[in-house]
C-alpha positions in Angstrom: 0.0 0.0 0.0 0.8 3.6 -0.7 0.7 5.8 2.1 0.9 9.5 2.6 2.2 9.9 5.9 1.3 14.1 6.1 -1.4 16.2 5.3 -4.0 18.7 6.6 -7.4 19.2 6.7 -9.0 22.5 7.5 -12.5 24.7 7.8 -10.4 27.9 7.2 -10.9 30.4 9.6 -8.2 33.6 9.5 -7.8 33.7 13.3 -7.9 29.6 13.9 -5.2 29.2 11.2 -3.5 32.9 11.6 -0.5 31.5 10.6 -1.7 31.3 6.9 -0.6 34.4 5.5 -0.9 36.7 2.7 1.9 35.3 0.6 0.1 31.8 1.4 -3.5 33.2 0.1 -3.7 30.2 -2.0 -4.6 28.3 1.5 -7.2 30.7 2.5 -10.4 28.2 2.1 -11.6 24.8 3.2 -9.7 21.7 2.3 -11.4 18.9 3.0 -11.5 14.9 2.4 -13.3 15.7 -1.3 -11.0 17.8 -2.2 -7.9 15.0 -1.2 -9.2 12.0 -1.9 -9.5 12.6 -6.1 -5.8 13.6 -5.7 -4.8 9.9 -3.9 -6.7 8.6 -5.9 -4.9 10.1 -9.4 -2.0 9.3 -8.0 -2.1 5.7 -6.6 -1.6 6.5 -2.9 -4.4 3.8 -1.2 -4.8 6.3 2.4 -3.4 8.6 4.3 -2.5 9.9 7.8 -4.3 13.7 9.1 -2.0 15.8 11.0 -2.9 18.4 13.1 -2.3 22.0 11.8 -4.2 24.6 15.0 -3.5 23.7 18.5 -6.7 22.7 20.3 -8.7 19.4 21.0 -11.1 21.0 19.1 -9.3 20.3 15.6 -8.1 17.0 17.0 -12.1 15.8 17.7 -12.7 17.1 14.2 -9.9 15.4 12.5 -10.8 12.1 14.8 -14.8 12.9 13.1 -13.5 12.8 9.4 -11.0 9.7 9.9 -14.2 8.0 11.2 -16.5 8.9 8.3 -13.5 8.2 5.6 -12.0 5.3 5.5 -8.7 6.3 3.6 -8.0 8.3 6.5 -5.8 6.1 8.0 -4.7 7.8 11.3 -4.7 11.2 13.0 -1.9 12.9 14.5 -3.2 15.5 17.0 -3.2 18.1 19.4 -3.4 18.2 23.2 -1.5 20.8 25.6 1.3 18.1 26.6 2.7 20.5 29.5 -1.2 20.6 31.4 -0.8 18.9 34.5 -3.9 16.8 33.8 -2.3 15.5 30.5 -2.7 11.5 31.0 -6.7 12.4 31.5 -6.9 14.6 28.6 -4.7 11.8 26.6 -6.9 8.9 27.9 -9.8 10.5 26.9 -8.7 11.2 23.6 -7.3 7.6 23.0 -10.4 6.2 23.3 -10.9 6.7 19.6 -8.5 4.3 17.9 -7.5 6.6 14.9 -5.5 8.4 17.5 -2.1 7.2 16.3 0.0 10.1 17.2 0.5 13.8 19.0 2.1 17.2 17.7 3.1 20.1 19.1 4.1 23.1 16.7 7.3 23.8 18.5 8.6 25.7 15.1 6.8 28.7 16.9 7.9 28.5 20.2 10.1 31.2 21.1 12.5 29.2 23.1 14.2 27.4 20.9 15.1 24.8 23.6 10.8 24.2 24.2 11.5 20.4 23.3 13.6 19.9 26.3 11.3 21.9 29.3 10.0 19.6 32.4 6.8 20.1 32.0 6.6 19.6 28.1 8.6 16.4 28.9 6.5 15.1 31.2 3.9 15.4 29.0 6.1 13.2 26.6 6.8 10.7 29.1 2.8 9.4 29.3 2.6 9.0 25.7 4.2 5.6 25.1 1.4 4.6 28.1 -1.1 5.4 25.5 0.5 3.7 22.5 1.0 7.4 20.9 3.9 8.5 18.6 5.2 12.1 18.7 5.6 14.6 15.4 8.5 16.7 15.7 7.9 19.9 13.9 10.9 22.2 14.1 13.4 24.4 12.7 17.1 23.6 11.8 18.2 25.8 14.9 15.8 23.6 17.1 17.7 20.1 15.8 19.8 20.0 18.9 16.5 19.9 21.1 15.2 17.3 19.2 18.6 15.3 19.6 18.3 16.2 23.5 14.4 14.8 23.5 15.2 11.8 21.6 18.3 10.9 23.5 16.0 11.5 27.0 13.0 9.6 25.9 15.1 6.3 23.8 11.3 4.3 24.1 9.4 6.6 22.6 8.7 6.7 19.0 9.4 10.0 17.0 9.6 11.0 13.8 10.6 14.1 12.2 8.3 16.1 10.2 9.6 17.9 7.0 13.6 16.8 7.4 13.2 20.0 9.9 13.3 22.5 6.9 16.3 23.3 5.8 17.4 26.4 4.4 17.5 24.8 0.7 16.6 28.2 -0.8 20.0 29.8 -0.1 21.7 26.1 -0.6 22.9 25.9 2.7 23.2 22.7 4.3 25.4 22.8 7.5 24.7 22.6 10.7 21.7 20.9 9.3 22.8 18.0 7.9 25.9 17.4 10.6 22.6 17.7 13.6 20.5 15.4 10.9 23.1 11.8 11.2 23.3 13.3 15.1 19.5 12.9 15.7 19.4 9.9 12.7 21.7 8.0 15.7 18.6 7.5 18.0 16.8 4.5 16.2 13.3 5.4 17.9 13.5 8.9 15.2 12.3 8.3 11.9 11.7 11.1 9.1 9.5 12.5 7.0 9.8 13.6 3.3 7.9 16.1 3.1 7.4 19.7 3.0 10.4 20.6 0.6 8.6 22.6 -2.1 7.7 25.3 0.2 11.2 25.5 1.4 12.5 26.1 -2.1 13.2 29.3 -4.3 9.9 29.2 -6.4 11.2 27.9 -9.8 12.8 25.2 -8.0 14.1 21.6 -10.0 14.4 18.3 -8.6 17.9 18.7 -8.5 17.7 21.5 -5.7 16.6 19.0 -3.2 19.0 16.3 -3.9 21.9 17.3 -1.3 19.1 17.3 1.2 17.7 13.9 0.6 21.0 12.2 0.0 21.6 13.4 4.0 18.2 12.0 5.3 18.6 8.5 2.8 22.0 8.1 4.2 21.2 8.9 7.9 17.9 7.2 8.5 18.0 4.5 5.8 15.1 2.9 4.0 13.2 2.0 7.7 13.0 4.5 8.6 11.8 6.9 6.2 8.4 7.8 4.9 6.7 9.9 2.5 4.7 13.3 2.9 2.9 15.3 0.4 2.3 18.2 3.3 -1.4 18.4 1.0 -2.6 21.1 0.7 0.3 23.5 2.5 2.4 22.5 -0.6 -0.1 23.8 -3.1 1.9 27.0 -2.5 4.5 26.0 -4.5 3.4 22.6 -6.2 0.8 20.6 -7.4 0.4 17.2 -5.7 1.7 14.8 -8.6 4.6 16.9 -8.4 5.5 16.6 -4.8 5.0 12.8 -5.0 7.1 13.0 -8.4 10.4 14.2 -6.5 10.4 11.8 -3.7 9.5 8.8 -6.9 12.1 10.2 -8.5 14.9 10.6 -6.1 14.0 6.5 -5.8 14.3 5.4 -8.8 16.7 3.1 -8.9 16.2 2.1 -4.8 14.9 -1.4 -5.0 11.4 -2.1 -5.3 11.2 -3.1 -1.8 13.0 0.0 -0.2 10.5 2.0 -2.1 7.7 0.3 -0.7 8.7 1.3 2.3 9.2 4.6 2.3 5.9 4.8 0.0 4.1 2.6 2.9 5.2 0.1 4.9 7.5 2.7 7.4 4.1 4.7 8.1 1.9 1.6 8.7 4.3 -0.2 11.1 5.5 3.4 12.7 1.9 4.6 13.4 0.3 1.2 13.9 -2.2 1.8 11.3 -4.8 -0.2 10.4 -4.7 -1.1 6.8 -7.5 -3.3 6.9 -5.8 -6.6 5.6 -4.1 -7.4 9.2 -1.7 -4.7 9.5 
């Protein structure tokens, strides 16, 4: 099966999603499973998992509501304030709905850029594996050494990268990136996501602009732990689906068939626990 481990689903509202701006006005409306499931569909992917994109239970219900009314919504990743002191209530309550595979916090806006790493944040992480939850990392390259610190803390809980932590591959620049990339890549509960490269690109970007970038996370995470992304529809900005799904396809090209499968599939359905329907 082909799955697309990242995507977003939204009723747009301008204070809810402030963080859509101006420059993004392509984003400024509803996205919704008809408007996704026509582009899986076109492009062979069989389902896919919802990630959270606004920080509430609110959106987390909601994305839990269309996972249970379509069925090629795989798995949500949500929201739930992992520093409350009540967490383990708010996280059992939540669990109760089995398409809860994962949690996310959009630490790419925290001001300290060491949020990863604070006690009470931590703590928060440190009741998730009791509830069979994963953890989204969605940072910046300057952030990568709080992710190493969070993964080296927490080495039996399962985390995985969204966005190979954006990388400055407009300018070209690749280190510290990539040297904090094979650092984090070391802790073999961290797996990666492919995704989100367009909209870190110069906007007539190639496929060759991203090559530098994906040899680093190919060499330091390997084909098990890898998956793919489209980032649908926050990469509409700067690319159509087909083409998103065309750079990752490819970069693989000559990867054997099975390695591909992986990082097309298998990687998200073991790392989420997904239920595929046919046993897995």
């Amino acid at each position: 099966m082909i799955i697309d481990s990242h995507q977003h689903f939204w009723h747009y509202d301008p204070v809810r999603y402030a963080w859509i701006t101006d420059e993004m006005s392509i984003l400024k409306r509803d996205f919704l499973p008809p408007h996704l499931l026509p582009e899986l569909k076109s492009n062979g992917v069989d389902g896919c998992v919802a990630v959270q994109a606004e920080q509430s239970e609110e959106e987390t219900h909601f994305l839990l509501e269309l996972a249970e009314q379509n069925g090629q919504i795989m798995g949500v990743v949500g929201w739930v304030d992992l520093s409350a002191p009540n967490v383990s209530q708010r996280l059992d309550r939540l669990a109760q709905n089995k398409k809860l595979r994962g949690i996310r916090h959009i630490a790419q806006s925290e001001p300290d850029d060491w949020f990863l790493t604070r006690e009470d944040f931590c703590r928060g992480i440190g009741v998730l594996k009791d509830f069979n939850l994963t953890y989204d990392i969605l940072i910046y390259p300057k952030q990568l050494p709080a992710a190493i610190k969070l993964a080296e803390r927490f080495p039996g809980q399962n985390f995985v990268l969204d966005h190979i932590a954006k990388p400055f591959i407009r300018s070209g620049e690749i280190e510290p990136w990539a040297a904090n990339i094979r650092a984090l890549a070391a802790n073999p509960n961290v797996y990666c996501k492919v995704s989100g490269l367009v909209t870190e690109a110069k906007p007539n970007w190639t496929n060759a602009d991203f090559t530098p970038y994906l040899d680093v996370v190919f060499e330091a995470f390997g084909s098990d732990r890898l998956m793919f992304g489209s980032d649908w529809p926050v990469c509409l900005v700067a690319a159509d689906y087909k083409s998103v799904y065309g750079i990752v396809a490819g970069y693989m090209k000559n990867l054997p068939i099975a390695e591909q499968r992986k990082i097309f599939g298998l990687n998200a359905i073991r790392f989420y626990g997904l239920n595929t329907g046919n046993g897995s």
